[in-house]
C-alpha positions, 0 to 999 in steps of 0.5 A, a space after each residue: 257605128 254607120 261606117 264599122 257596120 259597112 265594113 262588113 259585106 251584105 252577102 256575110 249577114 245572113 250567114 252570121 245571124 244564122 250562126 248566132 244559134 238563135 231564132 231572129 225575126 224582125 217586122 214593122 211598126 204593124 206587125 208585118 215581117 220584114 225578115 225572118 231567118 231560116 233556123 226560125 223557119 225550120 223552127 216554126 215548119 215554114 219557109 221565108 218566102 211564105 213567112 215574108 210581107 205576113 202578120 206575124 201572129 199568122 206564120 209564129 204562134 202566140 206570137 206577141 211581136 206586133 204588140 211590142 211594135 206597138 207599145 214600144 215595151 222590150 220582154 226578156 226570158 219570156 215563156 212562149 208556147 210554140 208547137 207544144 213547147 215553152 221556148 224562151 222569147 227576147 223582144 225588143 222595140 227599134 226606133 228610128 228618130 225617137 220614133 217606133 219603126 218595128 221589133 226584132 225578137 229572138 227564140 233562144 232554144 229550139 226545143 226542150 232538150 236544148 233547154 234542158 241541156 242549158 239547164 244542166 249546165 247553169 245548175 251545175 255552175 250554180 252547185 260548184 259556187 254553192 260548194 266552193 262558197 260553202 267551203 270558203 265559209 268552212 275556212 273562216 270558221 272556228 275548227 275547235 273548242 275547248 274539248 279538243 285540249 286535252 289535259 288534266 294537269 294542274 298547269 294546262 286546267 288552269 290555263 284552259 279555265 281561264 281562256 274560257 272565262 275570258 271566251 265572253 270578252 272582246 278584249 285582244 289575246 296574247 297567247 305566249 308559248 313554244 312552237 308546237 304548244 297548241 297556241 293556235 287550237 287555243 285561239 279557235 276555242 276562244 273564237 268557238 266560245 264567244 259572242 263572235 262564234 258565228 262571225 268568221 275566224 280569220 288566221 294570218 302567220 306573220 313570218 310567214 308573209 314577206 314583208 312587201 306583202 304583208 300590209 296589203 293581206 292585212 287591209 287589202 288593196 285598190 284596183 290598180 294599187 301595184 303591178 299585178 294588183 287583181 282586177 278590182 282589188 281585193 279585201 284584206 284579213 282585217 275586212 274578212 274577219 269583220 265582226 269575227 276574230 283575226 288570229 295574228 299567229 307569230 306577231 313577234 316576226 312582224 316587222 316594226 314598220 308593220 307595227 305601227 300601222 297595226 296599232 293604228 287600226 287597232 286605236 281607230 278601229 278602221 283600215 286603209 286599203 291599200 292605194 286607198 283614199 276611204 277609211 273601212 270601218 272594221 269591227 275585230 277582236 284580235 287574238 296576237 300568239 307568239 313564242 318569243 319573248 316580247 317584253 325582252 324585245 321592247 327593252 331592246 326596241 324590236 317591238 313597240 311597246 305600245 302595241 305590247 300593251 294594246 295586245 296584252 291586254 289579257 296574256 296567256 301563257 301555255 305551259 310546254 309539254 314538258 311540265 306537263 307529263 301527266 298529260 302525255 298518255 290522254 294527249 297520245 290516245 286523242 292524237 291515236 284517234 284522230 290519226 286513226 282516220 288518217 290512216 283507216 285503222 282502228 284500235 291502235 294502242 301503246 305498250 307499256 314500255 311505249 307509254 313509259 318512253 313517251 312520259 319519260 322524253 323532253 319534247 322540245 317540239 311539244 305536241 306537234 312533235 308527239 303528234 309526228 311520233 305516233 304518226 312515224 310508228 303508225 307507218 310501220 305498224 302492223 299490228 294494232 299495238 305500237 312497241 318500242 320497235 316502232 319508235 324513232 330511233 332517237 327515243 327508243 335508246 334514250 336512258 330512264 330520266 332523259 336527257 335533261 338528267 345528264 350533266 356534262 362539265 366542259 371547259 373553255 377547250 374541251 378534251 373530245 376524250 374527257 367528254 366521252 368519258 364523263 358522259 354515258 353514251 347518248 343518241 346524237 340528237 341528244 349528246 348534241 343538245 346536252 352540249 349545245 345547253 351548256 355551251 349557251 350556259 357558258 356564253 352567259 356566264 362569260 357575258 356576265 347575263 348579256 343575252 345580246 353579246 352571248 349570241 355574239 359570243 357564240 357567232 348566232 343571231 339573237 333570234 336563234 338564241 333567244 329561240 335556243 334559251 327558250 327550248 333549253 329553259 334558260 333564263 
């Protein structure tokens, strides 16, 4: 230390504890100052020639740096009055060979203003964390309950009854369901109703994570456990969501590798950061949501079975849009009100040919797709009542009963006349599902059942036909 401190040049001394912006004095084991800076100087109304070789309590009012050179004992953020004002003191002790030799003392602000301006900006750092973790608390919470699920037909209550009954329990939830049924609203009120209501709510999207990164959301990771780990590692969603519920929206895209290591903290009960050594115990009750078909992908050995039957220990099945018509009206005039406040209106309503339209549609996409329905109409609403004028194009000219009602007989080499002759005209979105539905039939037919070899019939991945079977309710 001796040898980096010569390196220095005596003249640059004074200058840089000047430059400190602090008030330095330094005096010996009786108190005596041996050195004393000229901001403290100015500070204080005197000069360094007068202030040097005197008794510190005579030149620094209520001064206690002679005492510190006596007992030895260092103060931190001590209040000190000086000429009216409460400053801010350090004291600390110097030594030389275990022995006391002096103390060296600092005012850190010269003046209430300073101390003020200080204040401020450590009370405003203060607030944005207090925000910032507020908002972060905000995120691991529940955002809905079981008076956001709108329906009162028969299919949907008893759905909804019995997520509530099993609300109480911490045994894991399978959701089963279609794209744009709710499942996620569905996994906030389970959470909303339970014992684990005021532990967080942690939601994770399986497909939507690459695989290389999944494992490390999951359980988190070391210090230094890959290139461009963070600086100090990181928790993981299952150590987030301790003594809550972690939501595993899409568990039928994660990958079999990834399912085994789930099913082994869902045995043990504790997680493995990655790069790790410790176990974490981990206290989670798992809500699972997917719309594939699982138990079609354990017969064909995409999904493990064992961690089937870990998550399905209570299933679910939310009943698609469709089958639940009734329902369409109550569901728009909720969606009405929440994308009210989105768009600072008030008093939107439906005609009733507008109404008649909703009820008549399919919905292949479900609420998420009524929801983008009624958004697109408030776009170009003037008035207050949405008409047929306002409505996608592709269900304002849709006939009474809706596409499910057509049928179309193709054959193997379709005749492009014959099917427009045996058809009525529909909008293309329509004609092409109408015709996408039969092809898949046909597919079927020919591989006698084989959902494997119809996909390949039909030159489409399994997923994408299996997705299909789904949306067209094949079986």
């Amino acid at each position: 230390m001796k040898r980096a401190f010569e390196k220095i040049p005596d003249s640059w001394y004074e200058q840089i504890i000047n430059l400190l912006a602090e008030r330095v004095v330094v005096v010996d084991r009786n108190g005596i100052i041996l050195y004393i800076n000229e901001g403290y100087c100015e500070f204080i109304g005197t000069t360094v020639e007068e202030a040097v070789n005197r008794p510190v309590q005579d030149i620094i009012e209520n001064s206690r740096m002679h005492i510190v050179a006596q007992t030895g004992q260092t103060e931190l953020a001590a209040l000190q009055s000086i000429n009216g004002s409460e400053m801010i003191a350090n004291r600390f002790p110097l030594f030389e060979n275990g022995e006391i030799v002096g103390a060296v003392g600092s005012v850190m602000f010269r003046n209430p203003e300073e101390w003020q301006m200080y204040k401020t900006k450590i009370q405003n750092l203060v607030e944005e964390l207090k925000y910032y973790q507020a908002r972060a608390q905000r995120d691991l919470q529940s955002r809905y309950n079981f008076n956001d699920l709108i329906g009162d037909s028969p299919a949907f209550l008893s759905v909804k009854n019995l997520a509530q009954r099993i609300s109480g329990s911490n045994s894991s939830v399978l959701l089963i369901g279609e794209s744009g049924t709710g499942k996620e609203l569905f996994a906030h009120a389970i959470h909303h109703n339970s014992m684990r209501a005021s532990g967080p709510f942690v939601a994770i999207n399986c497909s939507s994570i690459p695989e290389h990164l999944l494992e490390s959301e999951l359980f988190g990771y070391e210090d230094g456990a890959f290139t461009g780990a963070k600086k100090g590692g990181k928790k993981g969603q299952f150590e987030m969501a301790n003594e809550g519920t972690l939501f595993l929206d899409e568990i039928g895209d994660m990958p079999l590798s990834m399912q085994s290591k789930l099913l082994r903290v869902l045995q043990e009960k504790e997680i493995h950061r990655v790069g790790g050594q410790k176990s974490i115990s981990v206290d989670v009750r798992i809500i699972a949501a997917t719309h594939r078909d699982l138990e079609k992908m354990v017969k064909e050995g995409e999904f493990r079975q064992d961690l089937y039957y870990r998550l399905n220990v209570i299933k679910i099945e939310i009943p698609p849009l469709r089958q639940r018509k009734e329902d369409v009206l109550s569901i728009s005039r909720f969606l009405l009100k929440k994308l009210e406040k989105k768009f600072y209106r008030s008093g939107i309503e439906l005609s009733q040919e507008v109404a008649l339209k909703l009820r008549q549609h399919s919905w292949p996409g479900n609420i998420r797709e009524l929801e983008n329905v009624l958004e697109r109409s408030i776009n170009v609403l003037d008035g207050k009542v949405i008409q047929l004028v306002h409505l996608p194009l592709y269900l304002r000219d849709q006939e009474a009963g809706g596409a499910e009602e057509t049928e179309i007989n193709i054959q193997c080499d379709p005749d492009p006349a014959s099917i427009s002759a045996s058809m009525s005209v529909l909008p293309l979105k329509e004609t092409l599902a109408v015709v996408e539905k039969q092809a898949i039939q046909q597919a079927l037919t020919a591989a006698k059942g084989n959902k494997i070899k119809a996909a390949k019939l039909l030159e489409i991945s399994k997923t994408s036909f299996y997705d299909k079977c789904r949306l067209y309710d094949i079986k």
